[in-house]
N, C-alpha and C positions, 0 to 999 in steps of 0.2 A: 963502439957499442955493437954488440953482437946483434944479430937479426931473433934471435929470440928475446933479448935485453928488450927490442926496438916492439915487440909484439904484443910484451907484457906491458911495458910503458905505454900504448897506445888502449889497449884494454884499459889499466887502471884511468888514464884521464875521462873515458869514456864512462866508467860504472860513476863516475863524479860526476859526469857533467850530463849524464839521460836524463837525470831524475828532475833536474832544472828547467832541463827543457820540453819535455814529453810530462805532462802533466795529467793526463788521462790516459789508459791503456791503450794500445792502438788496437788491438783486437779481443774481443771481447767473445765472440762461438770459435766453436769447433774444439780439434782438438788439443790439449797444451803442446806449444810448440817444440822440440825436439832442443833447439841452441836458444839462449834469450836473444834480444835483441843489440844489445852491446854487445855480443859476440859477435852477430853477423856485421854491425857493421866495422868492427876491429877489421875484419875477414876484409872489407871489402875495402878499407884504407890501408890495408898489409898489401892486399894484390895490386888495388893502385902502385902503391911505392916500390913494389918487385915488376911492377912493367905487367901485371897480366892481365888482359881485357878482356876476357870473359868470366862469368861465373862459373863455368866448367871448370876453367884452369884452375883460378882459384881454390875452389874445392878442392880438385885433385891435390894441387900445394899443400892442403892442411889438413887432407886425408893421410898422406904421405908422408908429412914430415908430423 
């Protein structure tokens, strides 16, 4: 499995399994957020499993690629 196969896969079990679990919106003012929330946390068990411990890194990772 390609590391893009493995990104898409982790996204779709996640747009399945938010809506189960998060039953009320977690934020409710300001402004709409930029990525929903099943992106970021895709983001953030993609940089787990590539080794990157910061949210910088991260980021930059999926700025970049």
């Amino acid at each position: 499995m390609s590391i893009e196969e493995f990104i898409i896969f982790v996204y779709v079990i996640i747009e399945e399994l938010y809506p189960i679990v998060v039953t009320q919106p977690l934020r409710t003012r300001g402004f709409p957020p930029a990525v929903t929330d099943a992106e970021i946390i895709t983001m953030q068990i993609v940089g787990e499993f590539l080794g990157l411990d910061t949210d910088k890194n991260i980021w930059m990772y999926f700025k970049n690629n």
